[in-house]
C-alpha positions in Angstrom: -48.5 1.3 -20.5 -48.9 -1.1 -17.4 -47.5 -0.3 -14.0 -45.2 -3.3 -14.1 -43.9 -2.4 -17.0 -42.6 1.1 -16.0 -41.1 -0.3 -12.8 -39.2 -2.8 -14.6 -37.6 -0.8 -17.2 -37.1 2.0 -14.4 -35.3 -0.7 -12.8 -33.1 -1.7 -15.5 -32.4 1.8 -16.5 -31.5 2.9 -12.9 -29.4 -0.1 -12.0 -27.2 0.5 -15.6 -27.0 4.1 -14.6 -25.8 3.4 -11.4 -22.9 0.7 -13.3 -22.1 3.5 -15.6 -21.0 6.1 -13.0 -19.7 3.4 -10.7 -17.3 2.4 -13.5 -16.3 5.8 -14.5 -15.8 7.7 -11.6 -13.0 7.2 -9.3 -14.7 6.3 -5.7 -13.4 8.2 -2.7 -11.8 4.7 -1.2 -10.1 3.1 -4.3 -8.8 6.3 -4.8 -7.2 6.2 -0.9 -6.3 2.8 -1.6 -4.6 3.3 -4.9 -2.3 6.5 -3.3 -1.5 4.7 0.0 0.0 1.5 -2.2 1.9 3.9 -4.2 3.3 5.8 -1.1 4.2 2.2 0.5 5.8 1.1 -2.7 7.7 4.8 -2.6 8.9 3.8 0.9 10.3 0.7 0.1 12.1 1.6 -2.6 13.7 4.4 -0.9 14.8 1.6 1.7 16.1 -0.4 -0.7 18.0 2.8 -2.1 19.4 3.4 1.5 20.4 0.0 1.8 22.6 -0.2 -1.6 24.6 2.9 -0.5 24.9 2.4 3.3 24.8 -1.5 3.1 23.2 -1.5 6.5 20.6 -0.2 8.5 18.3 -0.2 11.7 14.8 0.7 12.2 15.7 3.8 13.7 17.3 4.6 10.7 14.3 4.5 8.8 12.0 6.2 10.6 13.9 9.5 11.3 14.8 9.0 7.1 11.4 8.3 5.9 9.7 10.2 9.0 6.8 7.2 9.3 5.9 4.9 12.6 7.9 2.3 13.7 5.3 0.0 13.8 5.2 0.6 9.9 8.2 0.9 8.9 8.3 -2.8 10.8 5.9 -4.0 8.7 7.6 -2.6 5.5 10.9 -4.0 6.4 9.1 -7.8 7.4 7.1 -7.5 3.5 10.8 -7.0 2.0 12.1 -10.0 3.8 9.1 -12.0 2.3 10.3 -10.5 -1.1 13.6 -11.6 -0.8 15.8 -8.4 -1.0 16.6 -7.8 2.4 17.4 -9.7 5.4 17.7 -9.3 9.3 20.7 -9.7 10.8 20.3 -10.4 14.9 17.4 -11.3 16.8 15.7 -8.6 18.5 16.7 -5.3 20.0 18.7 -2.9 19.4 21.7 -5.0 17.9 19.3 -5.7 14.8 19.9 -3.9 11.8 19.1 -5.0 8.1 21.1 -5.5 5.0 20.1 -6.4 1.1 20.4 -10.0 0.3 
């Protein structure tokens, strides 16, 4: 058999090895991905939760409930106002607080 040959089909037979395991095993980083979207998603639902019993809250609130950054649970709070089930009521500080819409 020629040389050529044996390096193509080597080729073909590593790179459809490599898609197979690629495919079936769960990578390190999609796995990461996948858990912190379904912790985030977690988060915000317990928000929402909070909100429908206690009609309003502040950031504060939040973070001591959920026991995350500010800075995140900011950035949860400003994805639920793009969603459309909450809303910010004041401007900045510590007047602000948010209620569902």
């Amino acid at each position: 058999m020629p040389p050529f040959f044996i390096l193509i089909v080597g080729i073909i037979i590593g790179f459809l090895l490599s898609r197979g395991f690629s495919v079936q095993s769960d990578s390190g980083i999609g796995k990461i991905a996948r858990a912190r979207t379904n912790q985030k998603e977690e988060y915000k639902q317990k928000m929402l939760a909070y909100l429908a019993q206690h009609k309003k809250a502040r950031n504060n609130d939040f973070e001591k409930i959920l026991g995350i950054a500010d800075s995140t649970v900011t950035k949860y709070l400003q994805e639920l106002e793009n969603e459309g089930k909450v809303e910010q009521v004041g401007g900045t500080g510590a007047h602000v607080y948010y209620q569902l819409t």
